[in-house]
N, C-alpha and C positions, 0 to 999 in steps of 0.2 A: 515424414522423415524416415528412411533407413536407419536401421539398427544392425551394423555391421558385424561381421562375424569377427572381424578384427578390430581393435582398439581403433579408431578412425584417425586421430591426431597423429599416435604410435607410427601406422600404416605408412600415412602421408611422410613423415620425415625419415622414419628408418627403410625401409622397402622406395619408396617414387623416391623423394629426396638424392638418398643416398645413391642409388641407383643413377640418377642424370648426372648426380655429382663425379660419380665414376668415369660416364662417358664423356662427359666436360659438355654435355647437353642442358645441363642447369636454366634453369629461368622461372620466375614465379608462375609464368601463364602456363606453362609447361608443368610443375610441379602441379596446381590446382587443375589444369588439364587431365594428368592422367589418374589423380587421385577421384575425381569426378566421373571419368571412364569408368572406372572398377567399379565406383559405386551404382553408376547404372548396370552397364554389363551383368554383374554377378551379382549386386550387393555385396562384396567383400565377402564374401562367404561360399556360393559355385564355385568349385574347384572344374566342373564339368558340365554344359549343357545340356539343362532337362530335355531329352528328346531331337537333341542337334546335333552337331560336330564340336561345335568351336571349345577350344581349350584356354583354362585358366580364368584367372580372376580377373581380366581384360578380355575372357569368351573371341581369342582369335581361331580361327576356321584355320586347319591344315594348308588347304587352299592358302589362303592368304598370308600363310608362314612363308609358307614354301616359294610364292611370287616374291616377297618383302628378299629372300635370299636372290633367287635368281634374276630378277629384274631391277634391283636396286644396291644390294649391300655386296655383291659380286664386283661392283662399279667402284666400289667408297673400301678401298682394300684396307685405310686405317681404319675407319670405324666396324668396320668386318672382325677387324681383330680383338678390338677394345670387346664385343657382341662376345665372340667364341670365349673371351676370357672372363667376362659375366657367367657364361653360358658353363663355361669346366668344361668345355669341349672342342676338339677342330670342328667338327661337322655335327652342330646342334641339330635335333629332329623336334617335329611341332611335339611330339610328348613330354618334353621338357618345360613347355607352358604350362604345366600342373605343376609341375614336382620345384622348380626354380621361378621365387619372387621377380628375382631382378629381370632375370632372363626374360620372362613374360615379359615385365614392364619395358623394358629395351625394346622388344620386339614390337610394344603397342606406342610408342614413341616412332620408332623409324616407319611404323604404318603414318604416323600423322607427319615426320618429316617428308614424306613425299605428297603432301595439300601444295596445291600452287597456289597457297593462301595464305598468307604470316600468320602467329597464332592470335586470336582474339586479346584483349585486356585479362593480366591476370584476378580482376575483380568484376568482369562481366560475366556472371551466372550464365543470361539468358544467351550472348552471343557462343559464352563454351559449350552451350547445349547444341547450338544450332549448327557450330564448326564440327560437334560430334557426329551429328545427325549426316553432315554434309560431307565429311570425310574419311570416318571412322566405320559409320552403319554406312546403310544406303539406301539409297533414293528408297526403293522397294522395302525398304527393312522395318520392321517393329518398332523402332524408338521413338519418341514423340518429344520435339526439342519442346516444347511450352511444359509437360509431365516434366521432363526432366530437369528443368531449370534450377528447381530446388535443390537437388543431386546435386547440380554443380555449385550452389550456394552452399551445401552443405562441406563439399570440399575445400571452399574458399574460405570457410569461417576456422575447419578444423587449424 
């Protein structure tokens, strides 16, 4: 078990919660989804990739910000808006995945809105492990959905 840098229940409701609530993206598999991201990603705790890029407590890559705007939320001109007004900005930049909860969290949400996969059960650990692994990390990437499963068990209980 992770011992997060942040209160993990806290996290989950005030920060992810509030946060989908905002975009009217809400749903329980959603909420344990991205509360389970962080806790792998970061531990709740990296603000910054030891030795990487990626930014914030969802560890999203500039890269992959910056596609999420131009190939997708360029498209979705309401939810674009709803984003910049999480964001406190017209034209959010990936360094704002440190500094703004929500912002990140939006941003690691709209990465998983574009799976052509509906989301897992919001009580299946080991499937939000593997929908991570599958559409969050990548093929090539470090995560290991079987390690992580508990991660997302641990999201599901907080």
């Amino acid at each position: 078990m992770i011992a997060p840098g942040l209160h993990l229940s806290q996290f989950k409701v005030l920060v992810v919660r509030a946060t989908l609530v905002q975009l009217g993206l809400q749903s329980d598999a959603a909420i344990n989804l991205l509360t389970g991201t962080a806790l792998v990603e970061s531990e709740i705790h990296f603000l910054r990739q030891m030795g990487g890029p990626a930014l914030g407590l969802w560890q999203m890559e500039p890269a992959t910000h910056d596609d999420c705007w131009r190939t997708f939320l360029n498209a979705q001109p309401a939810l674009a808006q709803s984003i910049r007004f999480v964001a406190g900005r017209k034209a959010p930049e990936a360094g704002l995945l440190i500094t703004n909860l929500a912002y990140a969290c939006a941003m690691a949400r709209v990465k998983y809105l574009r799976a052509p996969a509906p989301l897992p059960a919001a009580n299946d650990a080991a499937a939000m492990s593997a929908y991570h692994k599958q559409f969050y990390n990548t093929p090539l990437g470090a995560s290991d959905p079987v390690r992580n499963a508990p991660y997302f068990k641990q999201a599901i209980d907080a």
